[in-house]
VEXVEXMI-970484 format. One record per residue (C-alpha): residue in three letters; x, y, z. Coordinates in steps of 0.1 Angstrom, whole numbers, padded with zeros to 4 digits, always signed. Layout:
<recs>
alaXYZ ...
</recs>
This chain:
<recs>
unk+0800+0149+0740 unk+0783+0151+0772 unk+0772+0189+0786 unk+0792+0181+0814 unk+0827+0173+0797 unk+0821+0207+0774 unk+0845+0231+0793 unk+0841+0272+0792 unk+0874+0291+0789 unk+0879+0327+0784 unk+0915+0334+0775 unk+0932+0369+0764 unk+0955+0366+0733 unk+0979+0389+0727 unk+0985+0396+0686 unk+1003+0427+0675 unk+0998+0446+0707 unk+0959+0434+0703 unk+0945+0421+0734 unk+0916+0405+0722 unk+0889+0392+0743 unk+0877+0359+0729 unk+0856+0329+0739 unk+0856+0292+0724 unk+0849+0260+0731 unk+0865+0233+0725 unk+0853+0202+0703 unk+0861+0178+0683 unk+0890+0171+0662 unk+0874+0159+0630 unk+0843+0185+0631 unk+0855+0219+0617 unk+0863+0252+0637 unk+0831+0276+0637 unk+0843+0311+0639 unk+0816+0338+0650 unk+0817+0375+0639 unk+0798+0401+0653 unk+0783+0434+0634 unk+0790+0467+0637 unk+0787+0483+0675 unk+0783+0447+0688 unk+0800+0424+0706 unk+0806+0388+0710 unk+0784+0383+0742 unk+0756+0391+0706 unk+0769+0350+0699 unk+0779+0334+0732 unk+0757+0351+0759 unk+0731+0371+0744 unk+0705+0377+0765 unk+0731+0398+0784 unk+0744+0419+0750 unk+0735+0457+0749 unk+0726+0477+0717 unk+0730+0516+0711 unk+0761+0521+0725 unk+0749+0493+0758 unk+0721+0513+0769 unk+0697+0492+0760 unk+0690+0455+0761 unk+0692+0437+0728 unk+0660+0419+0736 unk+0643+0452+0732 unk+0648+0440+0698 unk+0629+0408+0705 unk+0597+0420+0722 unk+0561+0405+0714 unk+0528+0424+0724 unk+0527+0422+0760 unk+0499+0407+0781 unk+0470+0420+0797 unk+0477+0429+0834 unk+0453+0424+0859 unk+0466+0454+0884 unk+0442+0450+0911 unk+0423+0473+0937 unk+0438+0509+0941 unk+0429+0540+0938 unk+0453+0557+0921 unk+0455+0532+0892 unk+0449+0556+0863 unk+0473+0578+0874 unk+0497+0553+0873 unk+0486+0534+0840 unk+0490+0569+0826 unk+0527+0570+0830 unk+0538+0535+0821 unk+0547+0525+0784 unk+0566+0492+0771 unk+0586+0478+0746 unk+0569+0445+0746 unk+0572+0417+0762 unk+0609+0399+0763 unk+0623+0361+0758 unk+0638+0350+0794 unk+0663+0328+0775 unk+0680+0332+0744 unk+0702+0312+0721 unk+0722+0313+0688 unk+0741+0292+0664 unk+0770+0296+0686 unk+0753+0271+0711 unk+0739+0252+0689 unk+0774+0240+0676 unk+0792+0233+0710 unk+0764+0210+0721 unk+0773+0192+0684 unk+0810+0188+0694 unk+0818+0212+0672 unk+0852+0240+0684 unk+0833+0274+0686 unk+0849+0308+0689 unk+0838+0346+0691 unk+0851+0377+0701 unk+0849+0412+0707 unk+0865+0432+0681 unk+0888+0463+0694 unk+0869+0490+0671 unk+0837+0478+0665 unk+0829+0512+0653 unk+0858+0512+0634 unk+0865+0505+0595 unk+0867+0468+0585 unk+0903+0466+0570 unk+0911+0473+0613 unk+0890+0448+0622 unk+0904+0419+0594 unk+0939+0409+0614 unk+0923+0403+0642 unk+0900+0374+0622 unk+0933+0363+0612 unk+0950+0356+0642 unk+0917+0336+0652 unk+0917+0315+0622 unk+0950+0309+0628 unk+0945+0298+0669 unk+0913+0277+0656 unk+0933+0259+0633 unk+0950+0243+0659 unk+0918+0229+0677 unk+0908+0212+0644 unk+0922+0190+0616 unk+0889+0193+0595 unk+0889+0234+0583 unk+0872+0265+0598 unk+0838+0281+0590 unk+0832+0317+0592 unk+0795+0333+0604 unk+0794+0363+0601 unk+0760+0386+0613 unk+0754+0418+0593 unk+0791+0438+0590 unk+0809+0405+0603 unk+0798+0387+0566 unk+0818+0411+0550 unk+0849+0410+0578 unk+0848+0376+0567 unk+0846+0380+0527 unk+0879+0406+0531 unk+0893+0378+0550 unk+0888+0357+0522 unk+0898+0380+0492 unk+0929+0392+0506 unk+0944+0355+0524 unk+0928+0331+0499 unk+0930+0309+0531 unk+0926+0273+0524 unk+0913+0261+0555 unk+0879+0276+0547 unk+0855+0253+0541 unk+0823+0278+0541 unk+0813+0313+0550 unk+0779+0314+0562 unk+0760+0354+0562 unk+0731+0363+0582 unk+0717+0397+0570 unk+0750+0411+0559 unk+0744+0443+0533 unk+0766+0425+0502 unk+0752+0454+0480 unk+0759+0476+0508 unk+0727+0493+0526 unk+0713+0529+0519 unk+0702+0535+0556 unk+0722+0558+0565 unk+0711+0578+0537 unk+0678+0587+0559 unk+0694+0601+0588 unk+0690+0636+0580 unk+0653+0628+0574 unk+0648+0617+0607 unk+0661+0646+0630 unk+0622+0660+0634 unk+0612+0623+0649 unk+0619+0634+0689 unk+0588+0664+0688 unk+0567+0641+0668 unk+0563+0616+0693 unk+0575+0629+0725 unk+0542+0642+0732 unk+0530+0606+0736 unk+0550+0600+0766 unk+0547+0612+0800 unk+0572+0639+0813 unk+0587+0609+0833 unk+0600+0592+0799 unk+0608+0621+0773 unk+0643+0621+0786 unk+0647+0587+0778 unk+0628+0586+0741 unk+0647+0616+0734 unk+0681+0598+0745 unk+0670+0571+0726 unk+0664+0589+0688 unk+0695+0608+0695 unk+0718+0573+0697 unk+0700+0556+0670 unk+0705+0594+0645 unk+0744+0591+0659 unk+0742+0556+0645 unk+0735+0562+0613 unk+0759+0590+0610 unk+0785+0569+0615 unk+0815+0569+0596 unk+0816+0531+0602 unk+0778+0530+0586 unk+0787+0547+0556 unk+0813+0524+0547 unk+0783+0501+0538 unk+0766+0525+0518 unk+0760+0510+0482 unk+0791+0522+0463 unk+0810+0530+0490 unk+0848+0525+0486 unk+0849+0495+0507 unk+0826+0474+0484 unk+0839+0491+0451 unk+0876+0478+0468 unk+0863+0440+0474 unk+0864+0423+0446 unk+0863+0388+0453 unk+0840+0360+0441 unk+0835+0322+0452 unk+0867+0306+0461 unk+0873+0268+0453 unk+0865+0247+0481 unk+0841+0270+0500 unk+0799+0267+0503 unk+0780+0298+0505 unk+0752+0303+0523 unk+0737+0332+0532 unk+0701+0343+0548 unk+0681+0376+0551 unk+0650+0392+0568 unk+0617+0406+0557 unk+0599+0421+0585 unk+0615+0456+0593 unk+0600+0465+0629 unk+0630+0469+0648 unk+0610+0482+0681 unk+0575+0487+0687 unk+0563+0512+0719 unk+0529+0499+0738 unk+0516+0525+0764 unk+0492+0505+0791 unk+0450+0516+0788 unk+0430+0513+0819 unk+0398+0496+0820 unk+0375+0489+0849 unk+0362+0452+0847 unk+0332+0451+0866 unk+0328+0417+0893 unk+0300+0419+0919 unk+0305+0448+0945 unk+0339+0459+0936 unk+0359+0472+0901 unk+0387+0455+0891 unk+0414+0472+0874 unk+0425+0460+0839 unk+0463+0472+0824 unk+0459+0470+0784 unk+0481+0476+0758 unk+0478+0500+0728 unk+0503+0500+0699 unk+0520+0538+0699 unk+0538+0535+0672 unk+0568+0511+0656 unk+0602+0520+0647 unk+0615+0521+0620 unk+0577+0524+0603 unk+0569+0555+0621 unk+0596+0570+0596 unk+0575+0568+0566 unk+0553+0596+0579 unk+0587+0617+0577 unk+0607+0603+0547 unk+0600+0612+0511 unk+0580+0582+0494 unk+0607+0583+0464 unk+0643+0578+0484 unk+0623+0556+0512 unk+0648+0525+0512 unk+0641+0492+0508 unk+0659+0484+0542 unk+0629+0495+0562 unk+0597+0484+0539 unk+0575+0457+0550 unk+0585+0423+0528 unk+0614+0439+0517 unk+0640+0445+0546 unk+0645+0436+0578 unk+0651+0471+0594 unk+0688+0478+0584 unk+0697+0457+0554 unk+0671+0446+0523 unk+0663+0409+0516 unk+0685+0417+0477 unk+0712+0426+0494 unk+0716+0400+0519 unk+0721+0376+0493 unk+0757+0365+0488 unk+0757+0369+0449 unk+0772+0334+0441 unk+0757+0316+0470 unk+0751+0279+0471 unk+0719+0287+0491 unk+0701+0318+0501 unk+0668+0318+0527 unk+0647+0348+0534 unk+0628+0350+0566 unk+0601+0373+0582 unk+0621+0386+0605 unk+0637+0415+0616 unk+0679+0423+0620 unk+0681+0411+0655 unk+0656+0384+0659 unk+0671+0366+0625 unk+0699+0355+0648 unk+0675+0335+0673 unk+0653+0314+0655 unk+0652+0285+0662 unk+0639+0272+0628 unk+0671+0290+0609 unk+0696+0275+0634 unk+0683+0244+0629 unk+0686+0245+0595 unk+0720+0265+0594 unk+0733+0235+0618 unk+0720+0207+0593 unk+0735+0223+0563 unk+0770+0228+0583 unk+0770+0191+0593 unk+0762+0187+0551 unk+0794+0204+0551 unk+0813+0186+0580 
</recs>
């Protein structure tokens, strides 16, 4: 299918007073249906335009998320320049461009369709006729089945899907850093409320409003009632009690490296050059989040979501393992950046063509 033929279209469906914002693609008749669902707080633009999704309630990029040690800035001649390096901190620097799966799929002909879910806050049993009424609309854009990929919460959207409609026209559920065992994260909230003093002091008056801001949506985050419907034991998982269905390939895949966010704040240095001083920006590591917690967290209740090899910042490697998968892969990286590689969509997109 040529890039030019491939056609956009954003439609609004209306299901049992649900107006559902969705976006697809259409492909071909004789390649499955892949249906994308977001995690918890998200969105869809998280699978079909990413580099524009939000995190923390949208106010913040997700590509905060993605950031790499920023460069060394040559800032020039001025004489204030210390005053102004003094003030300035980063979150590393950010990809221009980013893809998923999602993309990776319509350029192989292949229907693709995400959307928005009304509560994204809200519990997953609100959040399971909506996937319905998807499955049922990509059903009629294919005559070869539908696969469900679902990141973090959306895995388990999808497995409810499964245990309660036994739907035949699955032909694989694919999981990327979805808590199966449920996640103990929010278990460290209360832990983390003396974090804002501890590091404010770092920052410049200009930013504590914002760091502060910051802590405050991530500590509301893991308050949630949403989050704690994930807990390990929690009634949701105690409640689904499915296992694999005939006729449907499990794969699922997990991170290792836990560093959600890492804070640089820029050091000046004077780079001597004939008659004149030229001013170098470069930058020191502050601190990381969530590994700044383990100076605040007991050593015996610190979870397993947030240690280095173990987790990739909100779920642990264990748990993102569908228990009777057909395939499991852990990777070094984190909850956000999992989605992105290009290495695991590669493969993901192999093993789905397998499947096709």
């Amino acid at each position: 299918m040529k890039k030019s033929s491939i056609k956009r279209l954003r439609i609004r469906y209306w299901f049992h007073n649900l107006d559902l914002d969705t976006t697809f693609y259409k492909g071909s008749d004789n390649k499955p249906a892949a249906i994308f669902i977001h995690g918890l707080g998200m969105d869809k633009a998280i699978w079909a335009s990413p580099s524009s999704s939000r995190i923390l309630g949208g106010s913040f990029p997700l590509k905060t998320l993605l950031g790499k040690r920023p460069s060394v800035k040559y800032s020039g001649l001025y004489k204030d320049a210390s005053k102004k390096a003094s003030s300035r901190f980063s979150t590393g620097e950010q990809p221009d461009n980013i893809q998923t799966l999602f993309d990776d799929l319509r350029l192989k002909g292949h229907t693709v369709i995400t959307w928005s879910q009304k509560r994204p806050a809200g519990p997953i049993d609100s959040v399971v006729p909506e996937l319905e009424e998807i499955v049922r609309d990509a059903n009629r854009m294919t005559n070869a089945g539908i696969i469900l990929i679902g990141h973090s919460r959306g895995g388990l959207i999808a497995r409810r899907h499964l245990s309660l409609t036994r739907d035949s026209s699955i032909r694989a559920l694919v999981t990327i850093s979805t808590p199966h065992k449920g996640s103990s994260i929010a278990r460290i909230a209360n832990y983390l409320s003396p974090i804002v003093p501890v590091i404010e002091p770092l920052f410049s008056t200009l930013y504590k409003g914002t760091l502060s801001f910051t802590i405050r949506r991530i500590l509301e985050f893991l308050r949630s009632r949403a989050l704690k419907e994930l807990l390990p034991g929690s009634n949701f998982l105690k409640s689904l009690k499915d296992g694999p269905f005939d006729g449907v390939y499990y794969i699922s895949v997990g991170g290792t490296n836990p560093t959600l966010l890492t804070f640089y704040r820029w050091r000046l240095d004077a780079v001597r050059g004939g008659k004149s001083h030229r001013r170098v920006l470069r930058p020191d590591e502050l601190f990381s989040i969530p590994d700044i917690f383990e100076k605040l967290i007991p050593k015996d209740i610190y979870p397993e979501e947030i240690k280095k090899g173990k987790g990739d910042g909100l779920v642990s490697a264990e748990s993102s393992r569908i228990p009777w998968c057909n395939e499991h892969y852990n990777f070094e990286l984190n909850h956000a950046a999992i989605l992105f590689d290009e290495g695991i969509r590669a493969m993901l997109a192999k093993a789905i063509d397998s499947i096709s």
